[in-house]
C-alpha positions in Angstrom: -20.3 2.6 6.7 -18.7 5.4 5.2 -20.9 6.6 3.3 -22.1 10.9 3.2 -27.0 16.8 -2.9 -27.0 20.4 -2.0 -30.1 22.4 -2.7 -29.1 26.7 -3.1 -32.5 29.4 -2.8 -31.6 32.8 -4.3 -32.9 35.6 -2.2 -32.7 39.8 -2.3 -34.0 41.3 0.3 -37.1 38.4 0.9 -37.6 39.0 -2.9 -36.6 36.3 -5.7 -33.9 37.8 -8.4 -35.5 39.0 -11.4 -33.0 36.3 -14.0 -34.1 35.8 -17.2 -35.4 32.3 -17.7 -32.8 31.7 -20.2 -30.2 32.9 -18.1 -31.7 30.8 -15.5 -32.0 27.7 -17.3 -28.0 27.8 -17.9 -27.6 28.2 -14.7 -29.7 25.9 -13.8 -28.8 23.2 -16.0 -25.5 22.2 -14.7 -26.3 21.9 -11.6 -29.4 19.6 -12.5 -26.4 17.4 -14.9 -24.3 16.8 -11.4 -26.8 16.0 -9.2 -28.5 13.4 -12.0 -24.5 12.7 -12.8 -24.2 12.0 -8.6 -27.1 9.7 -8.7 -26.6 7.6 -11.3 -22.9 7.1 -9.8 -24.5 6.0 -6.2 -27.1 3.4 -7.9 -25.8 -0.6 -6.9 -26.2 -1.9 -10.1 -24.0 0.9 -12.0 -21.3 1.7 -9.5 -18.5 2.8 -11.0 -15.9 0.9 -9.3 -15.9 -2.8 -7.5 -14.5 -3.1 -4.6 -13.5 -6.7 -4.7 -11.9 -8.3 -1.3 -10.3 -11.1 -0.8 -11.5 -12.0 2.4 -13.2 -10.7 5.8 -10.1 -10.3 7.5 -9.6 -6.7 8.9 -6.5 -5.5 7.2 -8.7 -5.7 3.7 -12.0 -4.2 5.0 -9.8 -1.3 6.4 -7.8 -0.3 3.6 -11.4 -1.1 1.4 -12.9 1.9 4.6 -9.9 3.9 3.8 -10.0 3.9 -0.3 -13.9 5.5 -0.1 -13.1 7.7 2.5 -10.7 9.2 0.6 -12.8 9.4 -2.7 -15.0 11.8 -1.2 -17.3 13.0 -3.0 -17.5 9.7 -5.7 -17.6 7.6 -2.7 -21.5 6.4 -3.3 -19.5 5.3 -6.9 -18.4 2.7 -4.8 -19.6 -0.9 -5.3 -18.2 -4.0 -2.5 -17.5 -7.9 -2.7 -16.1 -10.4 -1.1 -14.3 -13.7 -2.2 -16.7 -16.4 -1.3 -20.3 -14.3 -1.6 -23.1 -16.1 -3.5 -24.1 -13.2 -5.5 -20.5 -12.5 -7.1 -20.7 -14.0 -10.8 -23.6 -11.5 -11.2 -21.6 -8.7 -9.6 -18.3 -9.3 -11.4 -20.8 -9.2 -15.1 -21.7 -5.4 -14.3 -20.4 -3.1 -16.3 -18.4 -1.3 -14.0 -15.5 1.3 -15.2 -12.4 -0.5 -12.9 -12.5 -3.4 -10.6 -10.2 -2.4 -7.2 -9.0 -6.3 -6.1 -7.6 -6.3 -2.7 -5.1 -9.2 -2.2 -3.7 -11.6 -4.3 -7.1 -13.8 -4.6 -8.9 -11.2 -5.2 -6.6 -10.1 -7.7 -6.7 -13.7 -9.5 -10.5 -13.9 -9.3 -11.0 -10.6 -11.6 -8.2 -11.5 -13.7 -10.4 -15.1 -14.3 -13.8 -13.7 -14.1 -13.8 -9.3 -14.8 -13.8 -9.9 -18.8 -12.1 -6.8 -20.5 -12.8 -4.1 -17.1 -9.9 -2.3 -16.4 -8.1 -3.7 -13.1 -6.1 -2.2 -10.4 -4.5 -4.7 -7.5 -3.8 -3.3 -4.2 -2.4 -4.8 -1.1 -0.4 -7.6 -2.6 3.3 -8.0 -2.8 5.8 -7.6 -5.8 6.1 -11.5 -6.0 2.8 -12.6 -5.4 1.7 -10.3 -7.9 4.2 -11.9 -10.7 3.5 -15.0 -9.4 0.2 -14.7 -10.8 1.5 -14.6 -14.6 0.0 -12.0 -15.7 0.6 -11.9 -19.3 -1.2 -15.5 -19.7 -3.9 -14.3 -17.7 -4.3 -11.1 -19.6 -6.0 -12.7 -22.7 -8.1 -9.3 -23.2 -5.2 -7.3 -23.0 -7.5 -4.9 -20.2 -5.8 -1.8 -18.7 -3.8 -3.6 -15.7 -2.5 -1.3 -12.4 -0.9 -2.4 -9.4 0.2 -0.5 -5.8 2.5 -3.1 -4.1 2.4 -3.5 -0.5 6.6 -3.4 -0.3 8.4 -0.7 1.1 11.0 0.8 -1.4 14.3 -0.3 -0.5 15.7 3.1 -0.2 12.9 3.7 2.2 13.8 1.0 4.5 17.6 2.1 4.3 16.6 5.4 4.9 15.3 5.3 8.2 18.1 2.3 9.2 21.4 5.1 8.2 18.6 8.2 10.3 18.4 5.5 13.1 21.8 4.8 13.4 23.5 7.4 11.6 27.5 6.2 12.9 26.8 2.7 11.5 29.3 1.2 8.5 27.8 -2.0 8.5 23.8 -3.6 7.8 23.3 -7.0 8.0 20.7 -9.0 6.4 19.3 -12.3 5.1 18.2 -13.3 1.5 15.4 -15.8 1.0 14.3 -17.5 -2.2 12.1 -14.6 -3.0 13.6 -11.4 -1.6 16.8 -12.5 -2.8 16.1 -10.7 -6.2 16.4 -7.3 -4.2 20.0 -8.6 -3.4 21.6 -5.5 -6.3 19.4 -3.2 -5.6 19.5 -3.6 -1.5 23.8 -3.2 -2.5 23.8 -0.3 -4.6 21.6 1.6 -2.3 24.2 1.1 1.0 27.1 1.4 -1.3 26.0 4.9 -2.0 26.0 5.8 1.4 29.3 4.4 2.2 27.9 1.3 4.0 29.1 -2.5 3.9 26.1 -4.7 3.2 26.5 -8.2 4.8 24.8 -10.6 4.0 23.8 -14.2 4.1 21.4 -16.6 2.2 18.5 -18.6 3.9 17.0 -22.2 2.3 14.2 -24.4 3.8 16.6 -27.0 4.1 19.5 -25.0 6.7 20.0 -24.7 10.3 18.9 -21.0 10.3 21.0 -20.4 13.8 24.3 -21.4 12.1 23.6 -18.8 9.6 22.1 -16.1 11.5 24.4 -15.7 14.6 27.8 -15.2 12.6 25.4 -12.2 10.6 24.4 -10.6 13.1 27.7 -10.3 14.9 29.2 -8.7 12.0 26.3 -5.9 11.3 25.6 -2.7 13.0 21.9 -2.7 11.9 20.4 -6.0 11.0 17.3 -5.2 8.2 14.8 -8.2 8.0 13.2 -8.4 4.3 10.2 -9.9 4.1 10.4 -13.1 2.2 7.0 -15.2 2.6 9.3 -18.3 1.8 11.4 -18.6 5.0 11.2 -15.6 7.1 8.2 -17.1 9.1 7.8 -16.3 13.0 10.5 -18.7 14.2 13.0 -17.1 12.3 12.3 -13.6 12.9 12.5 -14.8 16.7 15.6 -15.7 16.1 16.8 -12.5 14.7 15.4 -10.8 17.3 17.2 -13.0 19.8 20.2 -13.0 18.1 20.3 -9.3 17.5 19.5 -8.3 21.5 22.6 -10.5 22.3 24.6 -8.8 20.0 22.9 -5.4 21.1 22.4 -4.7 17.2 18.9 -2.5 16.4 16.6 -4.3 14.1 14.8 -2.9 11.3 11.4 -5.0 10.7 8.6 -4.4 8.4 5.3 -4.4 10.6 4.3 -3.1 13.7 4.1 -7.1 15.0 8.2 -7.0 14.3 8.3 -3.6 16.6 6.3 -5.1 19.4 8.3 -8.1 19.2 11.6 -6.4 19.8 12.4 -4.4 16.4 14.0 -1.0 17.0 11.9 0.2 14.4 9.5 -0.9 11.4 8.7 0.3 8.5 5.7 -0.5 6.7 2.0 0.9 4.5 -1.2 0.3 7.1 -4.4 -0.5 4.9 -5.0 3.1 5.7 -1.7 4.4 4.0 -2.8 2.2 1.0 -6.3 3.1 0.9 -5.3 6.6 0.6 -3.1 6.3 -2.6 -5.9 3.5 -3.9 -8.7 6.5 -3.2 -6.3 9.0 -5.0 -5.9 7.0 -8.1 -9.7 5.7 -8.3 -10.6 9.5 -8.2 -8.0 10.7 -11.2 -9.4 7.6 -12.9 -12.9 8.4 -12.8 -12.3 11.8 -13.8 -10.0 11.8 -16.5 -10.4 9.0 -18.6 -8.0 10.2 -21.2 -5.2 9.4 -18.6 -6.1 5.9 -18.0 -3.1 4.0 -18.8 -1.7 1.0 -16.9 0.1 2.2 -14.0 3.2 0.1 -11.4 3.5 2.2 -8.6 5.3 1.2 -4.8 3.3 2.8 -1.6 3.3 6.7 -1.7 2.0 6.8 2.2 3.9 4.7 4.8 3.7 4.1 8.4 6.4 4.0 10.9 6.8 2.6 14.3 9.1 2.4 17.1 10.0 0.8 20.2 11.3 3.3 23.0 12.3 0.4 25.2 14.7 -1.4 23.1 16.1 2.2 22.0 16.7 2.6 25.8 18.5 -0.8 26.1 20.2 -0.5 23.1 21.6 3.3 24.4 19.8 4.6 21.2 18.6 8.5 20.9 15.1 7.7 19.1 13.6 10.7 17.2 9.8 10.8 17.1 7.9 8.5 14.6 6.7 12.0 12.9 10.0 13.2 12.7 11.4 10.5 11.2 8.8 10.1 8.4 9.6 13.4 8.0 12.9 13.6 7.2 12.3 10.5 5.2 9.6 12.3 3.3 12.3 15.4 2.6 14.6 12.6 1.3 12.4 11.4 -1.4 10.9 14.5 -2.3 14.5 15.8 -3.0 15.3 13.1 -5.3 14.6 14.3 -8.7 
């Protein structure tokens, strides 16, 4: 879908150069080693890289579109599969250089099935990649990277503190699995002079008794994404409870914004195809740098809701702007 050898003529004056044939057979020569180099890269059965999806659903085919559009111009290197194809025990034994599993099955499956090739795991969270155990998986002790799909925490408090910039107070709820971000989400507002409140959420409580009193004491409510309890009827009632209150939500997709977030922020398949298309093309050309890397989304995506900046009396800064100035933030920090 994506998918894009160059051929020079030397001329003088409608007459050919008179070049030595040695001369011209260096010349010549490297030239002839890229183009067979290109080639052998863009044949199916020895692409470089597999492409390994999950599933059909959109958000994986996009950021899968987005990585070879930005490998340009080793995207013909490029090899795709999908969870569930009859064909993929053969695919998985060719000998590519790295395996690129998108999602967490994908992620599984080439741990299981990709022998000793070198993986890297995109689009999957912190928790459902350690939930996967890698060290027991691991048994060939292969080259293992991962891009998370969540936001740094200073990110998210970031563009809360530029969104409300008078506020002393953020509110926000711990589930069983982002409650391990509980330090690190306290020692971030700390550092800006900001109370964290906070509350814990279980499968077992009455969600409104905890949530109203929360929000009622914050001046930004953050919602943490926590696959555990933070399904849709709870984050409608934070968003309820926080339009009451008149207190600006920070979410972490553009469903939470349309849904009544002030603001979200979050990494688009695009944003994470990007940094996955940046780190497939160092890897394929400088294999002596080809050790295992943890990295959290370089590229992010942020989006607003005008109208409940307008009910809530908020001045809201342009999406660009604000990634901006968050962008300045980070780059400052040594």
């Amino acid at each position: 879908m994506i998918d894009r050898v160059f051929q020079n003529t030397h001329k003088a004056q409608g007459r050919p150069l008179n070049i030595p044939v040695r001369k011209r057979l260096f010349r010549i020569t490297p030239v002839i080693g890229a183009i067979c180099f290109s080639l052998l890269l863009a044949s199916p059965a020895r692409a470089a890289v597999l492409l390994l999806l999950s599933s059909d659903a959109p958000y994986y085919r996009e950021t899968a579109e987005a990585l070879r559009a930005h490998l340009s111009p080793a995207k013909d290197s490029v090899e795709l599969a999908t969870l569930g194809q009859q064909n993929l025990p053969a695919v998985l034994g060719q000998p590519h250089q790295l395996i690129v599993a998108i999602g967490s099955k994908a992620t599984r499956m080439a741990l299981d099935q990709g022998g000793s090739i070198p993986l890297l795991s995109i689009f999957i969270p912190k928790n459902a990649y350690d939930a996967l155990q890698i060290p027991a998986l691991n048994t060939n002790q292969r080259s293992l990277s991962v891009i998370y799909l969540d936001q740094p925490l200073n990110r998210v408090v970031s563009l809360a503190a530029l969104l409300e910039p008078r506020a002393t107070r953020f509110g926000t709820v711990f589930g069983p699995i982002s409650r391990e971000s509980e330090a690190d989400l306290k020692a971030l507002t700390n550092a800006r002079g900001i109370t964290l409140e906070q509350a814990y959420l279980n499968h077992e409580d009455n969600p409104l008794a905890i949530l109203r009193p929360l929000v009622k004491q914050a001046d930004v409510f953050i919602a943490l994404p926590d696959q555990a309890i933070l399904n849709r009827a709870i984050a409608k009632w934070i968003l309820h409870l926080s339009f009451q209150q008149k207190v600006p939500v920070i979410g972490f997709s553009k469903a939470y914004t349309n849904a009544g977030a002030l603001a979200s922020i979050y990494s688009a398949p695009e944003d994470i195809g990007k940094q996955a298309g940046e780190f497939v093309r160092n890897w394929l050309s400088n294999p002596d740098q080809r050790g295992a890397q943890e990295q959290y989304p370089k590229y992010f995506t942020i989006s607003t809701n005008p109208a409940v900046a307008r009910s809530l009396n908020i001045n809201l800064p342009a999406e660009n702007q604000l990634y901006r100035a968050i962008e300045q933030q980070e780059q400052a920090v040594p």
